[in-house]
C-alpha positions as CSV (number, residue, x, y, z in Angstrom):
1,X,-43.4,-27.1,-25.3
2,X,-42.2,-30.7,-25.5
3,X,-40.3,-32.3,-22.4
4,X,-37.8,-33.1,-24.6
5,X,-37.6,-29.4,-25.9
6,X,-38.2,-27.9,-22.4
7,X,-35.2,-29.8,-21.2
8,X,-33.4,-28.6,-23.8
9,X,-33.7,-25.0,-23.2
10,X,-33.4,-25.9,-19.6
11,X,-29.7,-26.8,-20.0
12,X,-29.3,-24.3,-22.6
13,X,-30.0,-21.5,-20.2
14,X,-28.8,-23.2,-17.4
15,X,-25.0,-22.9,-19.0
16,X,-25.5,-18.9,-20.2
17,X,-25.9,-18.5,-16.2
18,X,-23.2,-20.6,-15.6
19,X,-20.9,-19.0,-17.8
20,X,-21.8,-15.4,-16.7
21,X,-21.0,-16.9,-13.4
22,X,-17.2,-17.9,-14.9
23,X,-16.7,-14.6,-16.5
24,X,-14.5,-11.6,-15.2
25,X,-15.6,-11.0,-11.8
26,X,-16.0,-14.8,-10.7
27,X,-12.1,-14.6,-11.1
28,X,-11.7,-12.0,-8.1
29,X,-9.7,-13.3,-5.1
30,X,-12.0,-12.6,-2.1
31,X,-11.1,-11.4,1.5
32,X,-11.1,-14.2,3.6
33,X,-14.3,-13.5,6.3
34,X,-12.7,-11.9,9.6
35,X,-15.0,-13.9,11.9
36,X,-13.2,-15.8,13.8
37,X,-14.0,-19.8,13.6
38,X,-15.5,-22.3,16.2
39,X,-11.5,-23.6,16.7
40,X,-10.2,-20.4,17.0
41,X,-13.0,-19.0,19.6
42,X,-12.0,-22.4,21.5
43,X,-8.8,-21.5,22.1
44,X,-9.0,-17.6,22.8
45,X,-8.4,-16.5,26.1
46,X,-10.4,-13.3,25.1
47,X,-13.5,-15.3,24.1
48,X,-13.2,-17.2,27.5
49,X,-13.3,-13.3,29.2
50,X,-16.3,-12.6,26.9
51,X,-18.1,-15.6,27.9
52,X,-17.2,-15.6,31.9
53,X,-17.9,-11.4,31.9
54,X,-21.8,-12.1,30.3
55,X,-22.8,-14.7,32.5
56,X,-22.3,-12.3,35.2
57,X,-24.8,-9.7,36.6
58,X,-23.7,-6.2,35.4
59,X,-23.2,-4.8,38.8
60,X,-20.8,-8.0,39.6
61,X,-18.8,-7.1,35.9
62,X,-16.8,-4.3,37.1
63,X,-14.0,-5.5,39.1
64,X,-13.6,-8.3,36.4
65,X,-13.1,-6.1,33.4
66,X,-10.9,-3.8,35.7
67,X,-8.5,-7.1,36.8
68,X,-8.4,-7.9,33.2
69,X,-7.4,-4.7,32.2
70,X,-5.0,-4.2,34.9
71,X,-3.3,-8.1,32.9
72,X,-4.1,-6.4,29.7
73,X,-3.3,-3.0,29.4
74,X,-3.2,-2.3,25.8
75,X,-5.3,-2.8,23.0
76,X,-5.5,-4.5,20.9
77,X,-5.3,-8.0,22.6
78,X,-3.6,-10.2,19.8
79,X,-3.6,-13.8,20.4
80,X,-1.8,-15.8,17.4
81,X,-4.3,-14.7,14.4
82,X,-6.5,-13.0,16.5
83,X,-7.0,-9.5,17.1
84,X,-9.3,-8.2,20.0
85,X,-10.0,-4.5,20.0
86,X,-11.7,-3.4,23.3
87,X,-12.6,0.0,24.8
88,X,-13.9,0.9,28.2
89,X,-15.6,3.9,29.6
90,X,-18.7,5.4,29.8
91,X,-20.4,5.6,26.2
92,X,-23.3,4.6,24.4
93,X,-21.5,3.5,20.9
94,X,-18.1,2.5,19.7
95,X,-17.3,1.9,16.9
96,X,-14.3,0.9,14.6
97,X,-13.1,1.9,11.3
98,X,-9.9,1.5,9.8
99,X,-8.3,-0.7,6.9
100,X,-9.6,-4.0,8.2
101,X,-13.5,-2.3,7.8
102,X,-13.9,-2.1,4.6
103,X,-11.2,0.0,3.4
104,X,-12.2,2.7,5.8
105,X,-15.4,2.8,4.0
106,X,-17.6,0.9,6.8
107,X,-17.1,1.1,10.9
108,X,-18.1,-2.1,12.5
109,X,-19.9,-1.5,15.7
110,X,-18.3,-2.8,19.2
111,X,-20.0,-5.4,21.3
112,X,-21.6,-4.0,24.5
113,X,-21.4,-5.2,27.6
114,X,-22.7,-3.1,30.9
115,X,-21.0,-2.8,33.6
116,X,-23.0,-0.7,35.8
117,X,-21.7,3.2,35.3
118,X,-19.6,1.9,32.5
119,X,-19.5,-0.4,29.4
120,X,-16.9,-2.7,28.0
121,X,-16.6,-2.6,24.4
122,X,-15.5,-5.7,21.9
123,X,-14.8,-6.6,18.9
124,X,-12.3,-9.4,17.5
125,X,-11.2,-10.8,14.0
126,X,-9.4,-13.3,12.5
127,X,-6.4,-11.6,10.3
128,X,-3.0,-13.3,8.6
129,X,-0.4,-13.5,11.0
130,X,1.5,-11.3,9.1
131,X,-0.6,-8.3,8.8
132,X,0.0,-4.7,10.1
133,X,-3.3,-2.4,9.4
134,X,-4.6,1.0,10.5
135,X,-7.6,1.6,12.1
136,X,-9.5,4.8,14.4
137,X,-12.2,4.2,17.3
138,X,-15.7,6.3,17.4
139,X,-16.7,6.8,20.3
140,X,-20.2,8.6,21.1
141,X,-19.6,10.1,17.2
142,X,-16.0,11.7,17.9
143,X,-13.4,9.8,15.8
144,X,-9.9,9.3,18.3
145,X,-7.0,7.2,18.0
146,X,-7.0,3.6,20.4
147,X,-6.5,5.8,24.0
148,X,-4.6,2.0,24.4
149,X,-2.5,2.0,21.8
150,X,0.9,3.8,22.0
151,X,1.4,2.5,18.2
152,X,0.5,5.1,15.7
153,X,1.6,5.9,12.1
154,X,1.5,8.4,9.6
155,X,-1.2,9.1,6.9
156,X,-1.8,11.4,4.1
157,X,-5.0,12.0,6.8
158,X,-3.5,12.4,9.8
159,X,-2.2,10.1,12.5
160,X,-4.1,6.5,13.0
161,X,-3.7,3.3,15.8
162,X,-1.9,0.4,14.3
163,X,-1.4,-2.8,15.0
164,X,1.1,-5.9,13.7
165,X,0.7,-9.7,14.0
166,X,3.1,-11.5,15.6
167,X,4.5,-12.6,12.1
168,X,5.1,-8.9,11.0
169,X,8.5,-7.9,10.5
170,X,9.1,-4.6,10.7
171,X,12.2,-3.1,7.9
172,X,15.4,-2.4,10.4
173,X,16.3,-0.2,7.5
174,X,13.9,2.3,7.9
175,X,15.9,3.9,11.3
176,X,19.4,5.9,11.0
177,X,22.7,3.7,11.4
178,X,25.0,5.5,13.0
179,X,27.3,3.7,11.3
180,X,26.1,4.4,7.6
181,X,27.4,7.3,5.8
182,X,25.1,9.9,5.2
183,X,24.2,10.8,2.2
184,X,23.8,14.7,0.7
185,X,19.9,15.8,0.0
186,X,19.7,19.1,-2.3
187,X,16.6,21.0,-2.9
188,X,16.1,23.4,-5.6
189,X,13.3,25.2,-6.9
190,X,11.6,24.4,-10.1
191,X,9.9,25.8,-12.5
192,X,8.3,24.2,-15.8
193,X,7.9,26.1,-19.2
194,X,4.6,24.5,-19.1
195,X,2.4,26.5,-16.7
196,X,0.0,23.7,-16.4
197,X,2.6,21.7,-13.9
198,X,2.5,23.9,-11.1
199,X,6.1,25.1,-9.8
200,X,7.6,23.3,-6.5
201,X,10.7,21.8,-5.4
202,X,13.0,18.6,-5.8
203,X,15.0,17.2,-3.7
204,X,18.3,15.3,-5.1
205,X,19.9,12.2,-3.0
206,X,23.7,11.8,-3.7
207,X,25.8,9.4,-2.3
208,X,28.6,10.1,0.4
209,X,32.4,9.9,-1.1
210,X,31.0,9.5,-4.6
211,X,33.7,9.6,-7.2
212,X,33.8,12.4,-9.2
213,X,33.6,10.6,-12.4
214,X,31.2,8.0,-11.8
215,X,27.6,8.1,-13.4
216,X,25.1,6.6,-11.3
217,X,22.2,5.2,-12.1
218,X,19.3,7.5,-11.0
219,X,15.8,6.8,-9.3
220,X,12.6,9.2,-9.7
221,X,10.2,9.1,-7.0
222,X,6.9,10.2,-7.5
223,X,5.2,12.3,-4.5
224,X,8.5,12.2,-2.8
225,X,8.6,14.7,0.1
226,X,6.4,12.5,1.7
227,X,8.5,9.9,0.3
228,X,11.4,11.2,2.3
229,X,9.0,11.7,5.9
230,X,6.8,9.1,5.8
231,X,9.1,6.4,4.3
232,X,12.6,7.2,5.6
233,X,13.6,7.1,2.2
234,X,17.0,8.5,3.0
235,X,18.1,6.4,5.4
236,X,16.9,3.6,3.3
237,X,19.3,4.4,0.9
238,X,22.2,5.6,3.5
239,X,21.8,1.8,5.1
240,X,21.5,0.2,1.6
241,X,24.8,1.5,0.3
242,X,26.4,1.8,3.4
243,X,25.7,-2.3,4.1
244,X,26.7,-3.2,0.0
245,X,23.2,-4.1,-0.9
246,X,22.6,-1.7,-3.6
247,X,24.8,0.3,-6.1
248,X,25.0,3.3,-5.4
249,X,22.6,5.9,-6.8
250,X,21.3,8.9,-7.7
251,X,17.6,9.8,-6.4
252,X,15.2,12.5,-7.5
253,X,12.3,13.5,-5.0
254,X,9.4,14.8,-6.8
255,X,6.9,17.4,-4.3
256,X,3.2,16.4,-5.0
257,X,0.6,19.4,-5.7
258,X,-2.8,19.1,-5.5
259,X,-2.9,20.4,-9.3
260,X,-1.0,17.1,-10.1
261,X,-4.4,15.1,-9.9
262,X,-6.0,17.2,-13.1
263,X,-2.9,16.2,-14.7
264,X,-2.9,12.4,-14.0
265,X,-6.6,11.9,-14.6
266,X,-6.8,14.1,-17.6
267,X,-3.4,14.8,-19.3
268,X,-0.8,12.5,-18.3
269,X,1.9,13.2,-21.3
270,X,2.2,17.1,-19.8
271,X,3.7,15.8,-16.5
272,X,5.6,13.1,-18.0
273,X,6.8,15.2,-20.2
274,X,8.4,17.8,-18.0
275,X,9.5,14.8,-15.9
276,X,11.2,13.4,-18.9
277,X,12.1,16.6,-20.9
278,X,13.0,18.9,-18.3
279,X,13.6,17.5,-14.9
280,X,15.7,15.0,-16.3
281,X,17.0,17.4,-18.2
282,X,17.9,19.4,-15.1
283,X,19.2,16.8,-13.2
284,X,21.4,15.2,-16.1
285,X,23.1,18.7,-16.3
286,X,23.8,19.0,-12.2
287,X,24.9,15.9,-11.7
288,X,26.3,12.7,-12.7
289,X,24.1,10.3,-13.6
290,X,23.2,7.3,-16.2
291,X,22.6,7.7,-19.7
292,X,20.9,4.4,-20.4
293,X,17.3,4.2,-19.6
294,X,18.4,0.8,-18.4
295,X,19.6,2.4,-15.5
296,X,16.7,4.4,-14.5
297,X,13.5,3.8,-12.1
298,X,10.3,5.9,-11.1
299,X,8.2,4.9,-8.9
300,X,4.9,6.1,-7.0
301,X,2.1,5.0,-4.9
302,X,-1.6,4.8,-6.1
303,X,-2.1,7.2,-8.6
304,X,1.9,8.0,-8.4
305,X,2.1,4.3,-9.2
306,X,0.1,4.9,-12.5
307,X,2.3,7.7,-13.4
308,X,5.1,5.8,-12.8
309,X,4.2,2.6,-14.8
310,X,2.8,5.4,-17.8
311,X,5.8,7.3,-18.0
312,X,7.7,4.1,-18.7
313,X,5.5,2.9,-21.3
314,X,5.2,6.2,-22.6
315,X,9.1,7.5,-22.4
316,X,10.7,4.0,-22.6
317,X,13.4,6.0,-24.1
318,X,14.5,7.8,-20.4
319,X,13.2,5.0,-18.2
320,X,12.9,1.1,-18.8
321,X,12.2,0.6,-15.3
322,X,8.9,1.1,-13.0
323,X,7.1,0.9,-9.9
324,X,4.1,1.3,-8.3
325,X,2.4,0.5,-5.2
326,X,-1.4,-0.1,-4.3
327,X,-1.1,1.2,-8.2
328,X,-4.5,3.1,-9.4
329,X,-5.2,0.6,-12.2
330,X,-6.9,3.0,-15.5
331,X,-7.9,1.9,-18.6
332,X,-5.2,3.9,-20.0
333,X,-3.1,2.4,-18.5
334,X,-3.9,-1.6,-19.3
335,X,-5.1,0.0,-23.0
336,X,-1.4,1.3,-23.5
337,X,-0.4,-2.5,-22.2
338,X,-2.5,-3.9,-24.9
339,X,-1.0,-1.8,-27.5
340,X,2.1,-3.2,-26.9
341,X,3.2,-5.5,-29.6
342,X,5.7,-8.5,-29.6
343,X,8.6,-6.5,-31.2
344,X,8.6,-3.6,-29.2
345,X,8.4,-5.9,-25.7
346,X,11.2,-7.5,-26.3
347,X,13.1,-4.9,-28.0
348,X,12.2,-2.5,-24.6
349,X,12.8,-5.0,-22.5
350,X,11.1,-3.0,-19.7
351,X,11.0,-4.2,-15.6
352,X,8.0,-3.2,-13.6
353,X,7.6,-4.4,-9.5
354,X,3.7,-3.6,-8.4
355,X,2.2,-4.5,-5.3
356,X,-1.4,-4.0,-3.7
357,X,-2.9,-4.5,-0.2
358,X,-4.9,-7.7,0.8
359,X,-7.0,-4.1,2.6
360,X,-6.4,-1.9,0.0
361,X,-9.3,0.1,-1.0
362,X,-12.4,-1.0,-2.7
363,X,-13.2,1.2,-5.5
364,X,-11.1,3.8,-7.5
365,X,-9.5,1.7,-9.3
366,X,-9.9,0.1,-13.6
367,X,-13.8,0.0,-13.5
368,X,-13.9,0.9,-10.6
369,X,-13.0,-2.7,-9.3
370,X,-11.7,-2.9,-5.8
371,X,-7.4,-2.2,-6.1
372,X,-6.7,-5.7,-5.3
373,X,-8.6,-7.2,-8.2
374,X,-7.4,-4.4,-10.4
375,X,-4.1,-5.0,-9.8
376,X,-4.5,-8.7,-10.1
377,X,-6.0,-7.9,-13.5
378,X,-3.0,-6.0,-14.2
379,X,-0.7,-8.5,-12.7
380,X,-2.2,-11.3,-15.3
381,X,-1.9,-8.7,-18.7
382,X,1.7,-8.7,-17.6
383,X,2.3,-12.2,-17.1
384,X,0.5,-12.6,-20.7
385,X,2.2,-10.0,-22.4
386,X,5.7,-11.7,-21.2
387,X,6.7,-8.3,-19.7
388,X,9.3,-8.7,-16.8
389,X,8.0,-8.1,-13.8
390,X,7.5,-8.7,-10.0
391,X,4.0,-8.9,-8.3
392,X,2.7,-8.7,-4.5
393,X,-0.1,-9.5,-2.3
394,X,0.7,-7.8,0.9
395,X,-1.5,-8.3,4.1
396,X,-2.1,-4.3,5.0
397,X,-4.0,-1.8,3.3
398,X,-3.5,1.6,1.4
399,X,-1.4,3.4,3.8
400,X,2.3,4.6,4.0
401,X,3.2,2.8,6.9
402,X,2.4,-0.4,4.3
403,X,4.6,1.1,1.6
404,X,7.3,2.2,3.7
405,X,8.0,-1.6,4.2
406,X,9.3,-1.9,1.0
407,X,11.2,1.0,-0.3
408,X,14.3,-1.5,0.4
409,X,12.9,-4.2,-1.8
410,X,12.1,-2.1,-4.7
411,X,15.6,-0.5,-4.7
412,X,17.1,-4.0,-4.5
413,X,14.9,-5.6,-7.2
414,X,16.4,-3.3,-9.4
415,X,19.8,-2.3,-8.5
416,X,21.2,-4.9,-6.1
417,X,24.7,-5.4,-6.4
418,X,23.8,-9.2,-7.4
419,X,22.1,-8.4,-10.4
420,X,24.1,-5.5,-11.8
């Protein structure tokens, strides 16, 4: 081949690779790396007790670690964007695994450092200074919650160690008011004529002192029971109504059965139609609520979110309005987007609020992209589409204790008393 010819090709191949490189996946935003930088280990206190505790002689290290323990109690040690997780006992391996590794998917191993009959454990990282993430030790092989830690949360898997930056701010509206009138929580038993959607119960929120003639707008949530434990969801609403932040409304608490999951991956119309057909049905008949799917919301987490967002799309004649957080992203889902044409956006007018974790999981997700990515993805086909909506990037990960955060800003994106 000629110089001139070889050069030629040279480039030509030389952009193919650098388009590939542009396509899709070049567009994901990355985790920042966790290590923590030269500045950053310059100014830690914790590095300093690192570096001071290995230049000693293990049997001189003991009455250190104990003196810094004894000025440090708990763990972890946070110092501005700095976390330091540390253990101490007598073990051959710790580990760590929790939202910050991985997603839960892999446990980063603890520094060791003898000190004689017992071994001080480390491990520190460089988060946002407004995260608040899960996380689990391993010790010898037997998983525990942080023996140092009096923090814990709620999971769908039990109870996990937590921890918040100094620039987290907890939601005040999570914890009873005594003040706040308390709303009335019914629970009925339901059964669908559809034997596919397993029978379970609802729960219905209804204002206190609410006017016997007033129809309220009315909110369907999604795997609600654990809505209603693990979010506070009631006194969310008593302290949002009772402090004039939101209308007042109507909610409907949907029980989650492990049936549901053949349904959402496999048949989707069959629950949203008994949500739309017959639990709607049931509740418009009990009580006194809004006619106009204006005035309707469902929301859900993960695959909840989905079914959320679907149901909308798919019944925009009962609900205009969705949410969904740490949303499973589907094909179906961004298909049914696409579908979409100019005429019927505009004439729906729909209003969807999504947000994902910065440590959400890394798979499960539209092609099995990690959720943050996928939701990103989702995020743009909105913003393309011109369909109203509201998008987060939260620092925390796929838990409840991230979701609960924001029951209060969901409820007032969409029925503050500002905008309605």
């Amino acid at each position: 081949m000629a110089p001139k010819s070889f050069l030629i090709a040279l480039i030509f191949l030389f952009s193919i690779i650098l388009f590939i490189g542009c396509g899709e996946n070049s567009t994901k935003i990355k985790r920042k790396s966790n290590q923590l930088s030269e500045l950053q280990l310059s100014k830690s206190e914790f590095a300093a007790f690192v570096k001071e505790l290995n230049s000693l002689e293990p049997e001189n290290r003991k009455s250190i670690v104990e003196n810094f323990i004894s000025e440090n109690p708990n763990s972890p040690v946070i110092e501005n964007d700095i976390v330091n997780f540390y253990w101490y006992g007598k073990a051959d391996t710790v580990l760590i695994t929790g939202d910050l590794q991985n997603a839960w998917q892999f446990p980063d191993t603890l520094h060791l450092i003898s000190c004689g009959d017992s071994s001080f454990f480390y491990k520190s990282y460089s988060v946002p200074n407004d995260s608040r993430l899960d996380y689990l030790l391993i010790v010898d092989g037997n998983t525990i919650i942080d023996p140092r830690n009096n923090s814990t949360t709620p999971s769908g898997y039990g109870i996990h160690s937590s921890f918040e930056m100094p620039g987290f701010q907890r939601d005040s509206l999570r914890f009873s008011n005594p003040n706040s009138e308390k709303g009335i929580l019914d629970t009925v038993k339901f059964i669908s004529k559809n034997n596919l959607f397993e029978e379970r119960e609802i729960a219905v929120y209804t204002p206190s002192n609410l006017s016997s003639d007033k129809r309220l707008p009315v909110v369907f949530v999604i795997d609600g029971f654990k809505a209603l434990e693990y979010s506070s969801y009631k006194n969310v609403l008593d302290n949002l109504i009772h402090n004039n932040e939101i209308i007042p409304l109507t909610v409907v608490f949907i029980d989650y059965k492990p049936a549901d999951d053949e349904l959402y991956n496999n048949d989707p119309s069959i629950f949203i139609d008994v949500l739309c057909d017959e639990i709607l049905s049931f509740v418009e008949s009990n009580y006194k609520i809004s006619s106009s799917n204006k005035n309707r919301l469902i929301c859900g987490i993960s695959a909840g979110g989905r079914m959320a967002l679907l149901t909308s799309l798919y019944r925009s004649d009962k609900f205009l309005n969705a949410a969904g957080q740490s949303t499973t992203i589907s094909e179906r889902l961004i298909d049914t987007i696409n579908e979409l044409n100019e005429e019927e956006i505009i004439s729906r007018n729909h209003n969807f609020y999504i947000d994902v974790g910065r440590y959400d999981l890394l798979s499960g997700g539209y092609k099995d992209y990690p959720f943050l990515y996928g939701n990103q993805i989702f995020d743009q086909l909105l913003t393309e589409k011109r369909i109203n909506h509201q998008f987060r990037i939260i620092n925390d990960g796929h838990q409840w204790a991230n979701w609960r955060e924001r029951t209060d800003d969901i409820l007032k994106y969409f029925f503050s008393f500002s905008i309605n």
